[in-house]
C-alpha positions as CSV (number, residue, x, y, z in Angstrom):
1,X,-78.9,-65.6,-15.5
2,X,-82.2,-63.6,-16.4
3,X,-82.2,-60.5,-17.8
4,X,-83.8,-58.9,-14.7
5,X,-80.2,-59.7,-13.1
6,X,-78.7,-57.7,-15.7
7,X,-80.5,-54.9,-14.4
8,X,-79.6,-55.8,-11.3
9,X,-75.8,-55.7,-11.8
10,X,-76.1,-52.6,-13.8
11,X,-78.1,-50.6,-11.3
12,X,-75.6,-51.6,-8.3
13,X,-72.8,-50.9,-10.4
14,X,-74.1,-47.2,-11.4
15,X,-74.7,-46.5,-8.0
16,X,-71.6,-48.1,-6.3
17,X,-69.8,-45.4,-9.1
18,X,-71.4,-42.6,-8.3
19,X,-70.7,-42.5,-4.8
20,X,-67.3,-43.5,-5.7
21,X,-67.6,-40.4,-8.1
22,X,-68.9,-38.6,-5.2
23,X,-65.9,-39.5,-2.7
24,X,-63.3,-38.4,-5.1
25,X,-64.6,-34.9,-6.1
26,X,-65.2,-34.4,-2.2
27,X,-61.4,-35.1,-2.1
28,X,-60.9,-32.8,-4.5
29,X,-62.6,-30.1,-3.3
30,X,-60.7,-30.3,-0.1
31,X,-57.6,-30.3,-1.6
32,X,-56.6,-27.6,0.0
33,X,-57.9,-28.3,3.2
34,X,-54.8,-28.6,5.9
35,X,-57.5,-30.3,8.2
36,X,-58.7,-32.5,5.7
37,X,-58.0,-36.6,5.6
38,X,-58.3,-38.5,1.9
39,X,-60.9,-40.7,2.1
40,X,-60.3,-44.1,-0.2
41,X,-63.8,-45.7,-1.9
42,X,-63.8,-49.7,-0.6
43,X,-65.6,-51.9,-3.4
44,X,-67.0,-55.2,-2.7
45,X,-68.6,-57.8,-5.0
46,X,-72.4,-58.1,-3.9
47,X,-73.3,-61.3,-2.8
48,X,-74.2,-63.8,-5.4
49,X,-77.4,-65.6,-5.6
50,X,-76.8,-69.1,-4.6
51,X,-79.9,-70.8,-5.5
52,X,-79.2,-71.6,-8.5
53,X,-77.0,-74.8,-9.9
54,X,-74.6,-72.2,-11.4
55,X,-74.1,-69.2,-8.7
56,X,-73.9,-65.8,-10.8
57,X,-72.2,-62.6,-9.6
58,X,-74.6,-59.6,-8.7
59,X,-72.4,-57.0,-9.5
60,X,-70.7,-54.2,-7.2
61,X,-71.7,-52.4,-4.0
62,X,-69.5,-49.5,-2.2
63,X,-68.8,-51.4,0.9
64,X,-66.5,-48.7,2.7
65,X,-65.5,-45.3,2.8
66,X,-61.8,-45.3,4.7
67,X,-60.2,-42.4,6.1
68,X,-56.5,-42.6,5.5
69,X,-54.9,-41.4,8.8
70,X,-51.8,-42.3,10.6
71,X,-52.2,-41.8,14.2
72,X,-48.3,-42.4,14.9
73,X,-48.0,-39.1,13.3
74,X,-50.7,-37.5,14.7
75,X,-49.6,-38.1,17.7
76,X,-46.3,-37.0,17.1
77,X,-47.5,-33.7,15.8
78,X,-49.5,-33.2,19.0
79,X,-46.6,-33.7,21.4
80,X,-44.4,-31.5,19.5
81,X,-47.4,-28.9,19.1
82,X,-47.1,-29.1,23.3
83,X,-43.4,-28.4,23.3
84,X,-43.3,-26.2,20.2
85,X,-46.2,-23.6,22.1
86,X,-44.6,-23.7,25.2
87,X,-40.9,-22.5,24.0
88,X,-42.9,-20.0,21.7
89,X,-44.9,-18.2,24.4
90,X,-41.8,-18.8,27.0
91,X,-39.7,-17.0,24.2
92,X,-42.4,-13.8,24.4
93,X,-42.9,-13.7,27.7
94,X,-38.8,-13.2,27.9
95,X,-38.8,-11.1,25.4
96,X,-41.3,-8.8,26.9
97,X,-39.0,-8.9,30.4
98,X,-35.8,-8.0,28.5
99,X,-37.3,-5.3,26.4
100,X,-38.1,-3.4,29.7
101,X,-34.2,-3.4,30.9
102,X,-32.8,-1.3,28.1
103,X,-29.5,-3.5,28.0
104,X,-26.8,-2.6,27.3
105,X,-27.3,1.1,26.8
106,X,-26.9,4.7,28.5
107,X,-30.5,4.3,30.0
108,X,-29.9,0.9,31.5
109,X,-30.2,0.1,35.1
110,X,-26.7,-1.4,34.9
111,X,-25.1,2.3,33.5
112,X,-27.1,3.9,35.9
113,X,-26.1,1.9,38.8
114,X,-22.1,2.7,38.2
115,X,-23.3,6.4,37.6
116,X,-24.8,6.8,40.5
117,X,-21.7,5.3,42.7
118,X,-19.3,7.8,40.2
119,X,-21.0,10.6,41.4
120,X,-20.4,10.2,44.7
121,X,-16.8,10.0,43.6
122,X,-16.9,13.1,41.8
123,X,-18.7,14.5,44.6
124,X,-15.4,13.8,46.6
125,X,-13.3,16.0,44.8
126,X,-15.0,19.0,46.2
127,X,-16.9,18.4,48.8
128,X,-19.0,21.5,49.2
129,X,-19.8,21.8,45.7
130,X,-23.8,22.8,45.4
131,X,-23.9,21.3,41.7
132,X,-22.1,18.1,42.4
133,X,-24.2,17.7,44.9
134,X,-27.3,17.6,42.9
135,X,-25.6,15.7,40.4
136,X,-26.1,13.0,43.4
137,X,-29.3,13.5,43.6
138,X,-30.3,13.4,40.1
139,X,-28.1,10.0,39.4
140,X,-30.1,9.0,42.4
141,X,-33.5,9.6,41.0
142,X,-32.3,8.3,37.3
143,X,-31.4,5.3,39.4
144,X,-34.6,4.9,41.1
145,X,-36.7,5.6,38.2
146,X,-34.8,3.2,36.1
147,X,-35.7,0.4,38.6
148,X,-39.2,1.4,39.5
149,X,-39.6,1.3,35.5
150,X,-38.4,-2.1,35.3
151,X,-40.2,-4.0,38.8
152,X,-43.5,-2.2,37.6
153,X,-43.2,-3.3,33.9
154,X,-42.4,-7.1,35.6
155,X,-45.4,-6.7,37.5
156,X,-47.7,-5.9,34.6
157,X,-46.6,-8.4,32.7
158,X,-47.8,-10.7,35.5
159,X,-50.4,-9.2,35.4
160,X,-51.1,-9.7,31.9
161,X,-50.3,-13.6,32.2
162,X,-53.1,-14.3,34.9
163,X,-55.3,-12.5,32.4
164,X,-54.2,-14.9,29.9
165,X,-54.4,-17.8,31.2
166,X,-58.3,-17.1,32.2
167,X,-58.5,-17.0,28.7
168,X,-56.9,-20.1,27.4
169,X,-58.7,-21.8,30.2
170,X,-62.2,-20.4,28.4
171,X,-60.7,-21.5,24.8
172,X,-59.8,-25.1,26.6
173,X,-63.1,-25.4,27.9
174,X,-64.9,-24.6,24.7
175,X,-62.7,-27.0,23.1
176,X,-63.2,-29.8,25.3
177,X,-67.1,-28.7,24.9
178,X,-67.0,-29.3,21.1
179,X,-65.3,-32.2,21.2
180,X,-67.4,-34.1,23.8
181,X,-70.2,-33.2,20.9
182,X,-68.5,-34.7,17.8
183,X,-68.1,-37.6,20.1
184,X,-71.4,-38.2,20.5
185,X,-72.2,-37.8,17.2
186,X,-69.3,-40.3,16.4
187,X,-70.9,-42.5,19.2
188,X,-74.1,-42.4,17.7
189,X,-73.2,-43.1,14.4
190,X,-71.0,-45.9,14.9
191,X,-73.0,-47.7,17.4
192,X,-75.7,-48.2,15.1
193,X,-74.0,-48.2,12.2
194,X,-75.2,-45.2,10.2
195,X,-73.5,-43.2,8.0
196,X,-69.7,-42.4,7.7
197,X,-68.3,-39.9,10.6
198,X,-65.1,-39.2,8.4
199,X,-65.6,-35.5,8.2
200,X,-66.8,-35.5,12.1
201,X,-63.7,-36.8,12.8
202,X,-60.9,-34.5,10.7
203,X,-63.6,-31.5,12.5
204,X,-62.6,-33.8,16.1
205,X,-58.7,-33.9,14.9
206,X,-58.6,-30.1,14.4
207,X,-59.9,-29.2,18.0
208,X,-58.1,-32.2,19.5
209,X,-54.4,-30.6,17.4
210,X,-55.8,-26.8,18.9
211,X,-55.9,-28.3,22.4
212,X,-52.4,-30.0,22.2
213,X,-51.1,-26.4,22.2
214,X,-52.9,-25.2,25.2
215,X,-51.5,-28.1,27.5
216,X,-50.1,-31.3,28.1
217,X,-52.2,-34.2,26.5
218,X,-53.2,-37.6,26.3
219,X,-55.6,-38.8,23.7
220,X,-56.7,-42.3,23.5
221,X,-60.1,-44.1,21.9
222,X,-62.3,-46.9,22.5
223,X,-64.0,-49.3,20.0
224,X,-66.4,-46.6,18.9
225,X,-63.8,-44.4,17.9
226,X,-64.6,-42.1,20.8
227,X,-61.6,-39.9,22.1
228,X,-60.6,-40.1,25.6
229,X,-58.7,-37.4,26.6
230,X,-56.9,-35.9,29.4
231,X,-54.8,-33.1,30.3
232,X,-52.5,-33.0,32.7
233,X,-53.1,-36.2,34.1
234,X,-57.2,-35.2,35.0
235,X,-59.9,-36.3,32.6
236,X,-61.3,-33.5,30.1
237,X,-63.2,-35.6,27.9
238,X,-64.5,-39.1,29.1
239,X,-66.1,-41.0,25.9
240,X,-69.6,-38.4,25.4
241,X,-68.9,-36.3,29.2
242,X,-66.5,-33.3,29.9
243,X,-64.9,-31.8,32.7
244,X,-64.7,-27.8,33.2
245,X,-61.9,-26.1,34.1
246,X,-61.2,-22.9,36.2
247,X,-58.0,-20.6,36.8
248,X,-57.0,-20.4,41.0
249,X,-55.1,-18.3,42.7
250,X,-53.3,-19.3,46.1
251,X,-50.1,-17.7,47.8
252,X,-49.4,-15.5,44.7
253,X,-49.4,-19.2,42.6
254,X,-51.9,-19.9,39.7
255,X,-53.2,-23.5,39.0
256,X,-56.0,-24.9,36.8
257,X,-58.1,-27.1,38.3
258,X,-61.5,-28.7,37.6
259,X,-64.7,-26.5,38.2
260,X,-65.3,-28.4,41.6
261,X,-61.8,-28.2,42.8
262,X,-61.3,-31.2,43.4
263,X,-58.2,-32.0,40.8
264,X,-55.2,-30.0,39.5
265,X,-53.6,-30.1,36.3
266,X,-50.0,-31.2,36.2
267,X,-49.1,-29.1,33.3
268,X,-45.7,-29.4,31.9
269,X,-46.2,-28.4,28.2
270,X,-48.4,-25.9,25.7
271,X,-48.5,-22.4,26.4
272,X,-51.0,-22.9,30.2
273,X,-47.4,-24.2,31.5
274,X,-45.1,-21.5,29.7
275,X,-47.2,-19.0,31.4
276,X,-47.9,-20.5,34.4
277,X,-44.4,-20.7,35.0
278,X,-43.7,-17.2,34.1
279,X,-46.2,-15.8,36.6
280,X,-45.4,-18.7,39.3
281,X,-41.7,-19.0,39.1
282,X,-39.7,-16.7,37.0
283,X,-41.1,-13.8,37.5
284,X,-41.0,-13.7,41.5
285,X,-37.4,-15.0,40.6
286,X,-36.5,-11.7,38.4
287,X,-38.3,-9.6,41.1
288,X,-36.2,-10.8,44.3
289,X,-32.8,-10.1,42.3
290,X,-34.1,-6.9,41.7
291,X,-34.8,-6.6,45.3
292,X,-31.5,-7.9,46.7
293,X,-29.7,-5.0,44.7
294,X,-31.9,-2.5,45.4
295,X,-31.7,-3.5,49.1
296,X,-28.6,-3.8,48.8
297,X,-28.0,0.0,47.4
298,X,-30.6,1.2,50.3
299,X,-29.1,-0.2,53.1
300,X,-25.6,0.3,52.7
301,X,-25.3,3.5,51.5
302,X,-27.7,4.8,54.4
303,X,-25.1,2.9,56.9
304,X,-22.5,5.2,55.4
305,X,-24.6,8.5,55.1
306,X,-26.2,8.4,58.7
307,X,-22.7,8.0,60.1
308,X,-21.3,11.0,58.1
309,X,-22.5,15.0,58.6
310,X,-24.0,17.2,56.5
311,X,-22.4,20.5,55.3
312,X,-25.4,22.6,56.9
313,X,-25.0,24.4,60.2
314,X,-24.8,23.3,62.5
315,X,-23.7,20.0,60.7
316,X,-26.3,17.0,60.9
317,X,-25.6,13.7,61.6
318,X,-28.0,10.8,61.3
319,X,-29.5,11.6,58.2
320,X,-30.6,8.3,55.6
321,X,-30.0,9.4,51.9
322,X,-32.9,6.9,51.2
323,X,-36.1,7.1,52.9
324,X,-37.2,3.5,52.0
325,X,-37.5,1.0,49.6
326,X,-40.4,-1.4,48.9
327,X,-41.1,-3.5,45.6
328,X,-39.2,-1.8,43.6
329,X,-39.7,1.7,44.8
330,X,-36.1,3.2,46.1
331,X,-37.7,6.5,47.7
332,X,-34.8,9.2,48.3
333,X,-35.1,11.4,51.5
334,X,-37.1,14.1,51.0
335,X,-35.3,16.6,52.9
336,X,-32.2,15.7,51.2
337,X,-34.2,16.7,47.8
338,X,-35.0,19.8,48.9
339,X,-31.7,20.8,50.5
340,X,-28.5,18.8,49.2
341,X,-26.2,20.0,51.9
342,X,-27.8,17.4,53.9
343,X,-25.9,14.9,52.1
344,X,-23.8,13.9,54.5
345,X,-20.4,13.0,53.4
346,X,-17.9,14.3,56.3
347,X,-16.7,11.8,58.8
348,X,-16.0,14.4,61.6
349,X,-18.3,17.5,60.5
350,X,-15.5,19.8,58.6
351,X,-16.3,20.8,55.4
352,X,-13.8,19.6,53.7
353,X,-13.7,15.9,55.0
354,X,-14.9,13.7,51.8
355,X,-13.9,10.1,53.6
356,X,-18.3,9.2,53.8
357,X,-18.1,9.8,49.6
358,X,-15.0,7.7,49.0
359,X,-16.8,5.1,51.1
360,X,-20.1,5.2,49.5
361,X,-18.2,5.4,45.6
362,X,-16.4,2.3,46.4
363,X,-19.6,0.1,47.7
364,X,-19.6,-0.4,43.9
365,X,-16.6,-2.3,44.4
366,X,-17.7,-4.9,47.2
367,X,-19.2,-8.0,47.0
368,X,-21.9,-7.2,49.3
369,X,-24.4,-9.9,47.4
370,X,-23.7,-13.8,47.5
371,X,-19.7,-12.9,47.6
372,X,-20.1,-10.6,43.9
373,X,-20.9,-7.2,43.7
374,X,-24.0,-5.1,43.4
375,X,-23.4,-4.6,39.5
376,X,-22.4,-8.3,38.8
377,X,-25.1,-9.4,40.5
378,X,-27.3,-7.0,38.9
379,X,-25.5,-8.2,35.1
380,X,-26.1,-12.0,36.3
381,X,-29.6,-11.2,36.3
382,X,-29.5,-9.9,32.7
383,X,-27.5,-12.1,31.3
384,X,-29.5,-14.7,33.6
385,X,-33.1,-13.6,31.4
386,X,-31.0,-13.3,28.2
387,X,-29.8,-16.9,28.4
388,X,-32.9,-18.2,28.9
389,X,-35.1,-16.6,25.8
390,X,-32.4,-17.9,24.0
391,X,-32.7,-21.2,24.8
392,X,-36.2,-21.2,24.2
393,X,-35.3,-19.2,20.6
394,X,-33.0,-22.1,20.2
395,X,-35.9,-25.0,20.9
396,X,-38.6,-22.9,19.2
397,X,-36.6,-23.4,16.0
398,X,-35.8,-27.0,16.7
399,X,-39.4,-27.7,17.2
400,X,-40.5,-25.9,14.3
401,X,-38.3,-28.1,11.9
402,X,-39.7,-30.9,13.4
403,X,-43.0,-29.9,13.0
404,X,-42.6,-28.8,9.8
405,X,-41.4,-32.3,9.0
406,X,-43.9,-34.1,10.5
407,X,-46.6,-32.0,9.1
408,X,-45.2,-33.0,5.7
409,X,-45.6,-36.7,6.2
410,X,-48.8,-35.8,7.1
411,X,-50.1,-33.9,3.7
412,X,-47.9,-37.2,1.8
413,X,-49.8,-39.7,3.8
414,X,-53.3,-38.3,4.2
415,X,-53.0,-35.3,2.4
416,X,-55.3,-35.1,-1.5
417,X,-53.3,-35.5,-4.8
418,X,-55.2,-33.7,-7.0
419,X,-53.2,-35.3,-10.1
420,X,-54.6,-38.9,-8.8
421,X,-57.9,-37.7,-7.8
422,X,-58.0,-36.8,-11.1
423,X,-57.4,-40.2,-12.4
424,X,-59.6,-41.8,-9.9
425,X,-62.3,-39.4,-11.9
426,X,-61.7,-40.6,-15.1
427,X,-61.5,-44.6,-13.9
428,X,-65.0,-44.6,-12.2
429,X,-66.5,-42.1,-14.7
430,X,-65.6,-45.1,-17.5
431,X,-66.9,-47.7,-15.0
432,X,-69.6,-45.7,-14.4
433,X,-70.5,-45.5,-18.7
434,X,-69.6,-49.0,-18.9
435,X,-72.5,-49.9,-15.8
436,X,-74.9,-47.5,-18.3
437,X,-74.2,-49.4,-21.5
438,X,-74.6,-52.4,-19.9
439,X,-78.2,-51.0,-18.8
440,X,-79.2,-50.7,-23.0
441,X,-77.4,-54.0,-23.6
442,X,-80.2,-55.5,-21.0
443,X,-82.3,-53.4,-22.9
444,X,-82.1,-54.3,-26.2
445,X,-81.9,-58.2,-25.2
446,X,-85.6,-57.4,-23.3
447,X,-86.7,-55.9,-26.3
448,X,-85.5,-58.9,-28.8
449,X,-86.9,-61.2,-26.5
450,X,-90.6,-59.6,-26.5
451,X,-90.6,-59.2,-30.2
452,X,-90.8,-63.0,-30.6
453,X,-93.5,-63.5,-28.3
């Protein structure tokens, strides 16, 4: 072996250490870096000259740079991010419905209810009384108020959801966007064998993690390393193409489908299904039990009034107390505003006759909805909407243990030890001197052999 081969060895070893040197301060430096995957130096002997009798080595060369990633976690953390962002925006939306009932309390629709009822009962009493008499009234309005509050809150919260969901739908688009980028860059580089795409793909894992808590998906890759990915069962990202998506809206339902129209998304996880749901489902749900009870108030206690007679003269008969009722909006007679002896609460036109009030007071005592009452049905509904946040209280913190689990075999597996980084320094930075003294070695023997020419 020549002295030119000393060179050799030396110069591949110096620079198979510094990018070795190189790859561990990068890890270093990203420490910190949730999104960031250690990346392990591969060295490999070069190959040796064999035409000689005696085959030498020729040193070191950096023959790989390997990402450590485990994909079973990955995709574990993606399928809980899914289920984990669908309880948490489930949890809100709920939240957001039962701040708007005020229950239990003085103000809420269920006191209000039972005071309204009561003051027909009061009203009983004396029949004739002028300020009991506008105590009905006013426990009617509080009443109708209360529930025109609560159906018009409901409503802009739907209202709010479709908004919302056009924007995840934007943010999902732009994801898929980027990602159909890195993997042509990925593509690219692998196909021809250029340079290492470790960093393009942590950058592709990030969007890819974002995505998993916008919807339900499916991630798999060919032998490029090129993510295929769908969500809800329709193609987003197809090796270096992407799909656009747009928000619809039929019969009062939302849906996602592709730009053209021509596929859906079967969403069942992320926060595109929690609120999807929400707008298609529950809510219309919560609205028709508030419409069953308020129906329920309007047309049975205007059966009663119209049959009963006022305490004007001559006595009236026929009058509703309610002059209609429509999403929400319980609309009391007008008249009977203006003139409460209208209300009619005599069943043969003498002033003292209460029978109409006693009927009207118990109503709150029938079960005039699916065999329960008008207040049970109406404290079904709210225990109904309280049941359900909690059950998505109760998975939110299940999935978030989980999570946090996962995401800490992550940081063990693929996450940067600074502490070994460190000693990965100080072992190629000695290799690395070594590979130099070895350059004066070849040096000095170069020079002792030129001074005995």
């Amino acid at each position: 072996m020549g002295v030119n081969k000393l060179f050799d060895i030396s110069r591949t070893s110096l620079s198979a250490y510094q990018k070795a040197l190189a790859v561990t301060s990068n890890n270093i430096a990203n420490a910190n870096n949730p999104n960031y995957s250690r990346q392990n130096v591969v060295l490999a002997t070069e190959i040796p000259d064999m035409r000689t009798k005696i085959a030498f080595g020729s040193g070191v060369r950096l023959d790989d740079i390997v990402r450590v990633k485990n994909e079973i976690t990955e995709t574990q953390i993606r399928t809980y991010n899914q289920s984990y962002s669908f309880a948490d925006k489930q949890s809100s939306i709920l939240g957001q419905i039962e701040s708007l009932l005020s229950e239990p309390s003085e103000l809420g629709l269920s006191n209000l209810i039972s005071g309204f009822f009561n003051s027909w009962d009061e009203l009983a009493v004396n029949p004739t009384s002028v300020p009991l008499r506008n105590n009905v009234v006013q426990s009617a309005q509080q009443m109708a108020t209360k529930l025109e509050n609560i159906y018009s809150g409901i409503t802009r919260v739907k209202s709010d959801l479709k908004n919302e969901s056009s924007d995840i739908v934007d943010q999902l688009n732009g994801l898929t966007e980027q990602i159909r980028v890195l993997n042509r860059q990925v593509y690219e580089a692998n196909a021809t064998g250029g340079s290492s795409v470790n960093d393009l793909l942590d950058k592709r894992d990030e969007l890819i993690n974002q995505l998993s808590k916008l919807a339900n998906i499916n991630v798999s890759y060919d032998e490029f390393n090129v993510a295929n990915i769908s969500i809800g069962g329709v193609f987003a990202v197809d090796r270096i193409q992407s799909t656009q998506f747009k928000l619809t809206e039929t019969g009062g339902k939302i849906k996602i489908t592709t730009e053209d129209g021509a596929a859906s998304l079967a969403l069942n996880g992320g926060e595109l299904f929690a609120l999807s749901k929400a707008y298609n489902t529950q809510i219309p749900s919560y609205q028709n039990e508030l419409d069953l009870v308020a129906k329920a108030i309007y047309e049975q206690v205007n059966t009663l009034h119209s049959s009963g007679y006022s305490n004007t003269e001559p006595p009236a008969t026929g009058v509703n107390f309610f002059s209609s009722y429509d999403s929400g909006v319980l609309k009391l007679n007008s008249e009977i505003v203006d003139n409460v002896n209208l209300i009619s609460i005599s069943e043969d036109g003498t002033s003292g006759n209460n029978s109409i009030a006693l009927q009207i007071s118990k109503l709150q005592d029938e079960k005039l909805i699916d065999g329960i009452t008008i207040s049970e049905k109406y404290s079904n509904f709210v225990s109904g909407l309280g049941n359900d946040k909690r059950v998505q209280e109760q998975n939110l913190e299940s999935y978030e243990l989980v999570l946090n689990q996962l995401e800490l075999q992550k940081a063990e597996y693929s996450g940067v030890s600074v502490d070994e980084e460190m000693v990965n320094v100080l072992k190629f930075q000695r290799s690395y001197d070594a590979s130099a003294r070895l350059i004066k070695v070849a040096d000095e023997i170069l020079q002792t052999l030129l001074s005995m020419v």
